[in-house]
N, C-alpha and C positions, 0 to 999 in steps of 0.2 A: 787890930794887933799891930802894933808897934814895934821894929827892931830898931835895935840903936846897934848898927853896920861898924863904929867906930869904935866899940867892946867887942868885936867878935875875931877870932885869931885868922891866921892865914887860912889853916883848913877849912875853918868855918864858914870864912868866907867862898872858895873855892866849892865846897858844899853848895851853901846857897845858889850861888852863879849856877850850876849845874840843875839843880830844881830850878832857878827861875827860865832857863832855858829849856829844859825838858816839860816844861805848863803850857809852855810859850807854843811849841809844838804841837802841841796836844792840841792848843785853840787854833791853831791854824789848820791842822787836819780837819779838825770837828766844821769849821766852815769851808771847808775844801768840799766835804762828805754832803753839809746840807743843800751845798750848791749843787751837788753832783745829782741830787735826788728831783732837784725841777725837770730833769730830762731823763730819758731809758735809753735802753740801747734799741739802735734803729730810730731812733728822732731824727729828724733834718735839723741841724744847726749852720749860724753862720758865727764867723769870727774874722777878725782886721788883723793879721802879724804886720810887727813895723817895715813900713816902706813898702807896702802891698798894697792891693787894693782888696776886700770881702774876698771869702772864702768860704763857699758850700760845701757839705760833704754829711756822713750820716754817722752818727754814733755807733762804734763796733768793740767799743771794750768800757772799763769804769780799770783804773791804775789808782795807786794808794794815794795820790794825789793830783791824778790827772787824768782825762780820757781821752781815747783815741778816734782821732777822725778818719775817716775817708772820703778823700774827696770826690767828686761827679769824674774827674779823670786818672782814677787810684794812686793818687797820693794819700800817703798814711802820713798824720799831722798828730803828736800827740801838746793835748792845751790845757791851760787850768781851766778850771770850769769856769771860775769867777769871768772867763775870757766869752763863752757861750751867748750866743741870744739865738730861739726858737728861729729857724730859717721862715722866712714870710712866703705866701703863697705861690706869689709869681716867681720866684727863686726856683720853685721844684720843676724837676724834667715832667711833662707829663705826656707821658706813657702808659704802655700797658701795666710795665714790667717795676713801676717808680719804686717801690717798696721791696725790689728783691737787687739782695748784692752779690755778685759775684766775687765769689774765691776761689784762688786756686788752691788745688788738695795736693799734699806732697808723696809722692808714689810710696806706696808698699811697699817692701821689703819681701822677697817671698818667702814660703814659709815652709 
């Protein structure tokens, strides 16, 4: 399909521009999503932010375009996934406990 851009009026153009950005979205969600799917929540991942050095920590949420980390000294990092690689073995604490994260619970309200 062929459009000739240089027949089509202000609106039309302004249209298009709008569809071609709202596709554009689409495919970047859709590879944000398939990315998202190489790992679950509670995977060990690692990631490099600029001027850092690696970053360990474990998958604790999936965001419409991003997921969130926690790190081994609870920091919460949210990254693109495209950012992710599988944490390698010697990276993990090992312990008893490797596989369990602590949260804090926010008090009840009484009732």
């Amino acid at each position: 399909m062929i459009i000739d851009i240089d027949k089509l009026s202000e609106p039309e153009l302004i249209d298009l521009n709008n569809r071609i950005v709202e596709r554009l979205r689409f495919m970047q969600q859709a590879r944000a999503h398939a990315t998202m799917l190489r790992f679950s929540i509670g995977d060990r991942v690692t990631f490099e932010p600029d001027m850092r050095g690696p970053v360990v920590g474990v998958i604790i949420r999936y965001n419409k375009k991003s997921v969130s980390v926690l790190t081994d000294d609870g920091q919460r990092w949210t990254v693109a996934p495209s950012l992710l690689r599988a944490a390698s073995a010697k990276s993990k604490q090992h312990s008893a406990s490797g596989n369990i994260v602590t949260l804090s619970l926010k008090p009840r309200g009484e009732v």
